[in-house]
C-alpha positions as a printed Julia matrix, in Angstrom:
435×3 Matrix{Float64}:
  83.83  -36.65   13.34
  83.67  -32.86   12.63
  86.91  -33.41   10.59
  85.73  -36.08    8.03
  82.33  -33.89    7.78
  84.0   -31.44    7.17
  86.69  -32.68    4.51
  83.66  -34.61    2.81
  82.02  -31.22    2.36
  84.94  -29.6     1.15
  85.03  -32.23   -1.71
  81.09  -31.79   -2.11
  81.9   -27.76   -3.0
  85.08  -28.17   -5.25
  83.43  -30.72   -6.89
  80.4   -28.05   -7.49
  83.01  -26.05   -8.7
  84.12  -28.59  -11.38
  81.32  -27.43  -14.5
  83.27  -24.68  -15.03
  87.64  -24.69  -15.41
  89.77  -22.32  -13.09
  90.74  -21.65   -9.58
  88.02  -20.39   -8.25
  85.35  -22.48  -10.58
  84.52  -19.42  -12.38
  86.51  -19.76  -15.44
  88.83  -17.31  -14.66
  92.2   -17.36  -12.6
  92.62  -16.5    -9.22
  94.08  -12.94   -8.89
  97.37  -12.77   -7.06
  98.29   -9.73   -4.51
 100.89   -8.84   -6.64
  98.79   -8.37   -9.56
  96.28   -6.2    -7.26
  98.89   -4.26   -6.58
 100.02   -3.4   -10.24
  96.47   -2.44  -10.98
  95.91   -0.47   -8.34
  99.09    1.28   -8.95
  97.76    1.38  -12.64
  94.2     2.64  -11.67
  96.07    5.6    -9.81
  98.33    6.58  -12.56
  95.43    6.42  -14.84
  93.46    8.64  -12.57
  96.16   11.09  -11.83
  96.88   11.03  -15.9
  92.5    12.36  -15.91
  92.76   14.34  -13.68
  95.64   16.17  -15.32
  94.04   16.05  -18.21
  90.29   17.61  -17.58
  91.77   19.81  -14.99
  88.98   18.11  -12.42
  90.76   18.13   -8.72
  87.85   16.34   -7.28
  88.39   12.98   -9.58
  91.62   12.52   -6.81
  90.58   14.88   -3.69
  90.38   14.3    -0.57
  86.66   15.63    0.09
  85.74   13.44   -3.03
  87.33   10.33   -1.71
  85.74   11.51    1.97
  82.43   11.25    1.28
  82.78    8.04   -1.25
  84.13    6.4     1.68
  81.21    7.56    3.57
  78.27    6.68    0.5
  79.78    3.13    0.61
  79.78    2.02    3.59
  75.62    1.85    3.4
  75.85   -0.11    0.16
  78.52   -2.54    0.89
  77.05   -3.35    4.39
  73.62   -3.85    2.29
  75.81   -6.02   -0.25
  77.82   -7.99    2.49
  73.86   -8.58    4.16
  72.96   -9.97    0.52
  76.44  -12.3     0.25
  75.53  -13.77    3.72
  72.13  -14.82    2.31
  72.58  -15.57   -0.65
  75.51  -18.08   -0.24
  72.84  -19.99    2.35
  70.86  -20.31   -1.21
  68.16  -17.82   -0.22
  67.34  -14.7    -1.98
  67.5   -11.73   -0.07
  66.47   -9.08   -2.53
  63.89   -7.91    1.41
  67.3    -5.41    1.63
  65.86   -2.18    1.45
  63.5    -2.95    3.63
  66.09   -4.47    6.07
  67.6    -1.21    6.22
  64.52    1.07    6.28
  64.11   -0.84    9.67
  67.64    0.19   10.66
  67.37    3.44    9.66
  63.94    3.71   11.66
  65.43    1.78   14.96
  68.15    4.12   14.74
  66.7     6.77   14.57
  64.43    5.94   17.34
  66.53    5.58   19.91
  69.68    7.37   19.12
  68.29   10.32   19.48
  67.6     9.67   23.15
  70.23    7.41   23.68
  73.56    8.76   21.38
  74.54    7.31   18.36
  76.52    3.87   19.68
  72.92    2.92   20.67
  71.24    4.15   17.64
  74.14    1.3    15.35
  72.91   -1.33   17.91
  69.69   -0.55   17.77
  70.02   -0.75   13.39
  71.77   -4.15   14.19
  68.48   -5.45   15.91
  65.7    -3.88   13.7
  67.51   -5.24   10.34
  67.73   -8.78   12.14
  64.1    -8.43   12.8
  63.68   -8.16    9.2
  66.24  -10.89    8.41
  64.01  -13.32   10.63
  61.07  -12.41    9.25
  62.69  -13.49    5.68
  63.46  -16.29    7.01
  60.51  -18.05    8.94
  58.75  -17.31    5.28
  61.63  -18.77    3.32
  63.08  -21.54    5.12
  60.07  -22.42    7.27
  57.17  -22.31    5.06
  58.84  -21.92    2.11
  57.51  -18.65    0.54
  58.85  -17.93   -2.89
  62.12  -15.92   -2.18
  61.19  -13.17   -4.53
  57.51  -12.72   -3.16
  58.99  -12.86    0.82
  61.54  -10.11   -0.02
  58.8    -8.31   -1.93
  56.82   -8.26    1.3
  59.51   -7.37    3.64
  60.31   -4.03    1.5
  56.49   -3.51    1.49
  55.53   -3.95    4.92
  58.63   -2.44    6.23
  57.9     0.51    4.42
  54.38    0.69    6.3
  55.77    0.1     9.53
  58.26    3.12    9.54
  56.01    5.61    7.93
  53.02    4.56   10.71
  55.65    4.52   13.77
  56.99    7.75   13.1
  54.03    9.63   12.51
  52.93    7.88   16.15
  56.45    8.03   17.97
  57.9    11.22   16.61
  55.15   13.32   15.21
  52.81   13.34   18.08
  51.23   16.17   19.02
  53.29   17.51   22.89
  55.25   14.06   22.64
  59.39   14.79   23.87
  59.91   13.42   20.59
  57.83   16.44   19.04
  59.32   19.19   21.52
  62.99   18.03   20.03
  62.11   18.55   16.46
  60.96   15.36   15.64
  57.52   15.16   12.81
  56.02   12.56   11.16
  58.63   12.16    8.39
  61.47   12.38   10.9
  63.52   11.61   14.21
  65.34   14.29   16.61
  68.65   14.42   15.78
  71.24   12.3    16.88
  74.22   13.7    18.32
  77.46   13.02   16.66
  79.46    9.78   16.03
  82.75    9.82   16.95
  85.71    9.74   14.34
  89.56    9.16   14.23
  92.23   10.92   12.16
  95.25    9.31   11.98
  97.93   12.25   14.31
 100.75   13.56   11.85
  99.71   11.38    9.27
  96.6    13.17    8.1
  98.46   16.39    8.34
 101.4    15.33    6.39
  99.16   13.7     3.49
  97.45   17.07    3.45
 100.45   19.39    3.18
 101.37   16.73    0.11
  98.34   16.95   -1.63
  98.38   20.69   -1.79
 101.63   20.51   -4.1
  99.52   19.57   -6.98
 102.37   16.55   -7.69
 101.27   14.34  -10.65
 100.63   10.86   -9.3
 101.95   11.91   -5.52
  99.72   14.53   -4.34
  96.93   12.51   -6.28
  97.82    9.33   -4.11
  97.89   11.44   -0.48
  94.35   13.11   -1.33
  93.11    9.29   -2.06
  94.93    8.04    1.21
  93.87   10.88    3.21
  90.46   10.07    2.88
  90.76    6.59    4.92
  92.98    8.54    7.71
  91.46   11.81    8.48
  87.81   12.41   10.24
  86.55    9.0     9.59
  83.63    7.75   11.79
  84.51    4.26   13.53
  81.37    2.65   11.94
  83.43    2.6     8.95
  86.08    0.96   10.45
  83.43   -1.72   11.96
  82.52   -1.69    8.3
  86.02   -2.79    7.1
  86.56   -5.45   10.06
  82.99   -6.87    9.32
  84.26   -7.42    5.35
  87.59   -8.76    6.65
  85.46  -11.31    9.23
  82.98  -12.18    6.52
  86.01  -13.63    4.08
  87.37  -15.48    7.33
  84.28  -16.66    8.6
  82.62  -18.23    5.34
  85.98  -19.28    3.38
  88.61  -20.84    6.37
  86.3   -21.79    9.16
  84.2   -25.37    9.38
  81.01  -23.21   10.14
  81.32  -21.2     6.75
  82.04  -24.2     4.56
  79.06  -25.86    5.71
  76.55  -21.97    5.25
  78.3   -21.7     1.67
  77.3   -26.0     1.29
  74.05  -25.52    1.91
  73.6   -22.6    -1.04
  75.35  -25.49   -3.2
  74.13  -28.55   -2.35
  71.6   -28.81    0.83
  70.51  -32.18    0.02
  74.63  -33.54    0.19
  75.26  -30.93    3.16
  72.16  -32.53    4.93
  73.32  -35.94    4.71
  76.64  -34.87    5.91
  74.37  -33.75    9.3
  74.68  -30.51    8.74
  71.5   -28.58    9.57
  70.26  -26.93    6.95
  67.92  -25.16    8.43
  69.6   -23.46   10.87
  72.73  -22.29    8.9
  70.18  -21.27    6.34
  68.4   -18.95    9.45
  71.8   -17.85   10.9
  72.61  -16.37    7.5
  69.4   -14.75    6.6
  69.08  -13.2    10.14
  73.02  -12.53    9.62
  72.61  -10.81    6.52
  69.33   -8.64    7.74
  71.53   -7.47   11.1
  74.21   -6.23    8.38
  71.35   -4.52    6.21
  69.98   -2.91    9.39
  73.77   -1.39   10.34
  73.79   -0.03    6.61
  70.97    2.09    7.73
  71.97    3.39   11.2
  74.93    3.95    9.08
  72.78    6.64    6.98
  70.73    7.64   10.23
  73.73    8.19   11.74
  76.01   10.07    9.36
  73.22   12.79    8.41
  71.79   13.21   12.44
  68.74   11.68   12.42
  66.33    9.65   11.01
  64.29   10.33    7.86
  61.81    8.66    5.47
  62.6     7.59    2.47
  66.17    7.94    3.8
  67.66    4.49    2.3
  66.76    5.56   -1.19
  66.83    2.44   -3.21
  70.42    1.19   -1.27
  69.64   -1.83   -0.65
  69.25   -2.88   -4.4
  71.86   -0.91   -5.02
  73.77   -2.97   -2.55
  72.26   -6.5    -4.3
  74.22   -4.9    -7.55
  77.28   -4.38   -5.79
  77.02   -8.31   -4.63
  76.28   -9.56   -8.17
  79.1    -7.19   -9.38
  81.11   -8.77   -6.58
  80.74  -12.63   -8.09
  79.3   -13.29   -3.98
  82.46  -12.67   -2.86
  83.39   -9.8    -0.01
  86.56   -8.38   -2.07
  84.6    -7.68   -4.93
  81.59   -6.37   -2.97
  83.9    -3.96   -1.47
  84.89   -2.59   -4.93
  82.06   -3.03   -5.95
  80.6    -0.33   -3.15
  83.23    1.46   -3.47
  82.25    2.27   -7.31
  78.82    3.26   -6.29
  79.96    5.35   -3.28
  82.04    7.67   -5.48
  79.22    8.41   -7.58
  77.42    8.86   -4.54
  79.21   11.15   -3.59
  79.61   13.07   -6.58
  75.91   13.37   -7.36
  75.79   14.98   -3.65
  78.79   17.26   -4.14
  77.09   18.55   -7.45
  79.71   16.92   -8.94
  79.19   17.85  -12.99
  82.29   18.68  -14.07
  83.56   14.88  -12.25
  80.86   12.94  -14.61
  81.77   14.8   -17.24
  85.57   13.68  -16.5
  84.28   10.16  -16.55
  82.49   10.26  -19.94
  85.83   10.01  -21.44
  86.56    6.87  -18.98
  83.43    5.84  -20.09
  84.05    5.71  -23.9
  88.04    4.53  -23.21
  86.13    1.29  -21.5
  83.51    1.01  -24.35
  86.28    1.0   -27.03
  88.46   -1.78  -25.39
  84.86   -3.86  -24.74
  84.59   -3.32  -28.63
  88.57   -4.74  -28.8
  87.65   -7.71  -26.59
  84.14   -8.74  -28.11
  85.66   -8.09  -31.98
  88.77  -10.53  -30.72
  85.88  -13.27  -29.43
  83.85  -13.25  -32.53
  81.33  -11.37  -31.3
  81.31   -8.32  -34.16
  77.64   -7.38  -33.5
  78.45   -6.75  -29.55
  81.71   -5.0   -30.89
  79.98   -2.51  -33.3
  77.33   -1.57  -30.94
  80.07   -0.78  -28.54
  82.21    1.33  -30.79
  79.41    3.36  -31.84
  78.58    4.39  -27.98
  82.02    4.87  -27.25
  82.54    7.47  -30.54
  79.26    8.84  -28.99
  80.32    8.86  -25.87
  83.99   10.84  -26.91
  81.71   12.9   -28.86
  79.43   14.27  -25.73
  82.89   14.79  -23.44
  84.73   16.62  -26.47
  81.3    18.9   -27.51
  80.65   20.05  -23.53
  82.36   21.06  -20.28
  80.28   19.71  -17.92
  76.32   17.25  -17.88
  73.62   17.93  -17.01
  72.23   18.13  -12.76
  69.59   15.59  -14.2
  72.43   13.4   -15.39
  74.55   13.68  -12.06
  71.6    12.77   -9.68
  71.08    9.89  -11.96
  74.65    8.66  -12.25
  74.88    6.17   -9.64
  71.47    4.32  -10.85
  72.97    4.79  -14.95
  76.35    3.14  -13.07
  74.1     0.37  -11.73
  72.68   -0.86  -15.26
  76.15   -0.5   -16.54
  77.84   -2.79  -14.03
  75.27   -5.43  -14.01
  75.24   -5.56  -17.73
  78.52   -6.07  -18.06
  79.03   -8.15  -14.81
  76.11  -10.84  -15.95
  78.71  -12.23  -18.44
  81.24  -13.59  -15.64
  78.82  -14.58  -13.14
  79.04  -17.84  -10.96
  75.87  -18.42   -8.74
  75.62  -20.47   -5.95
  73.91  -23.67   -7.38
  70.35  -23.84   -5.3
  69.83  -20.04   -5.04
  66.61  -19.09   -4.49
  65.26  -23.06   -5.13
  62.8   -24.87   -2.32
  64.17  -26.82    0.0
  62.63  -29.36    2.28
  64.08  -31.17    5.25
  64.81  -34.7     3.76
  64.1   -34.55    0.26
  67.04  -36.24   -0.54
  66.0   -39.63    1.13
């Protein structure tokens, strides 16, 4: 019986997939691991070709890559939270506030506990969240946009009140450890693992200065050498997510009911609670985002998530709702994360010129469709662009703290033009409408 259900429902998404041509219903073919691996080969040549050109070491260094690695991890997690949700067909844009609970649990009782406790604790606070999301959504069925609204709002609330009555009291233990009303104790340290002789070697390589070589060891160096084991949960959790909800029964039937609920339901699947198990899913992953953040910086602090979590719904419209391209997606966003907090001016001015190269082949491709309007507008910011990198050595400190929110705009502008939804996103649903 679980068979034909769920062979019926397998037919019930690829014929969703059928309105628009290709592999993967998106109108675009399927890319094979052997063309990842020429563009990634291609994306390091290119970026060992920069960085020989501006003379910018951090656009391939190790510390760069280092705390990328670290940025993303936050903003995929968030992402990953939103891809859960979202391929149940509910909106999950309550994020930020998933993780300002995280951050808050975290902080909360890591500091008393140590900092394996503080990622559980994360876990629970952004499920809290997640549930909350979802009695308003699936149970009563709140607008998804107003729900999510309200979660960011009254989570907000909830961690400034608590911590101004849990850590900022007045002779509290929480007080006499350095805790105040805008922050926790610290938290000791998270463990990490380097990689023996490997990390040293890939070092020792990366000082030669090699073109493409030593550029390729201070890139691979970064996911070998000091990095915490949250991360590596991080990676496993991305890994899980793409076996979970594309080769497993209990996935096909989550993503069915973000494509069809009404076919899924008469198929006896339970809409309901696949539609709960992957809001509460996606609020637990939210939550570890943000012990994540309480974690890597010691201890809790407000306003710590600083916009993440909508960063992290970019990285999962960027992504297509798909892990792989959340991950790169994250990935993106971390290195200009981590730029903006390594004062990294001289590395955004590096990637104006990347920035007007990409605007000038967008003018090639949207001249080639037709599209001459889209092309000209293109060309002109790309001449401008060249212009700005050629007339100046490095941008403004304004300009580098808002890089990763400019980078945000960018990639959702141009991401909105390959997007494939799932088909009842964010619509009502009601047990037995179909009938």
């Amino acid at each position: 019986m679980s068979t034909n259900i769920t062979a019926r429902l397998q037919g019930s998404l690829s014929g969703a997939g059928k309105d628009k041509p290709g592999a993967d219903g998106s109108g675009r073919r399927r890319l094979t691991y052997p063309v990842v691996l020429l563009l990634v080969a291609g994306g390091l040549v290119f970026l060992s070709a920069l960085r020989a050109i501006t003379d910018v070491d951090d656009l391939t260094s190790y510390g760069q890559y280092s705390a990328a690695l670290g940025w993303a991890v936050p903003i995929g997690l968030a992402g990953l939270g939103g891809l859960w949700a979202e391929r149940a067909g509910v909106i999950n844009i309550g994020l930020e506030g998933m993780m300002m609970l995280g951050t808050f649990a975290a902080g909360w009782i890591g500091w008393q506990h140590g900092p394996w406790a503080a990622v559980a604790a994360g876990i629970l606070g952004g499920a809290l969240g997640g549930l909350v999301h979802a009695v308003a959504t699936v149970t009563f069925g709140v607008d998804h946009i107003v729900s999510g609204v309200a979660v960011n709002i009254l989570a907000l609330g909830m961690v400034q009140f608590l911590a101004k009555l849990w850590f900022g009291a007045p002779g509290s233990d929480a007080a006499s450890q350095g805790g105040n009303d805008k922050q926790s104790p610290p938290i000791d340290d998270m463990p990490t693992f380097t990689v023996p002789g490997l990390a040293d070697w890939l070092a020792s390589v990366e000082k030669h200065e090699w073109f493409l070589v030593s550029d390729t060891a201070g890139i691979l160096r970064a996911a070998c050498d000091n990095v915490s084991w949250v991360t590596l949960l991080a990676v496993l959790l991305f890994v899980g997510t793409y076996v979970v909800l594309w080769r497993t029964a209990f996935g096909l039937r989550l993503r069915s009911c973000g494509e069809s609920p009404v076919a899924a339901e008469s198929l006896g699947v339970n809409v309901y609670t696949y539609k709960y198990a992957a809001v509460v899913v996606s609020g637990a992953l939210a939550g570890l985002g943000g012990a994540f953040l309480a974690v890597y910086v010691h201890h809790y602090q407000e306003n710590q998530t600083g916009g993440r979590g909508y960063v992290g719904l970019a990285t999962m419209i960027f992504g297509n709702w798909r892990p792989g391209g959340v991950a790169m997606g994250a990935g993106l966003f971390g290195f200009m994360d981590g730029s903006q907090l390594r004062g990294g001016g001289p590395t955004i001015h590096a990637l104006l010129l990347v920035a007007a190269l990409l605007l000038a082949g967008y003018a090639v491709w949207k001249f080639r469709g037709g599209n001459r309007t889209a092309a000209a507008v293109a060309l002109v910011v790309a001449v401008l662009t060249a212009t700005w990198y050629a007339l100046t050595d490095t941008v403004p400190l304004e300009l580098v703290e808002a890089s990763p929110y400019l980078t945000t705009l960018l990639v959702l502008s141009l991401a909105a033009q390959r997007l494939r939804t799932p088909k009842t996103i964010g619509k009502p649903y009601r047990r037995g409408q179909g009938a």
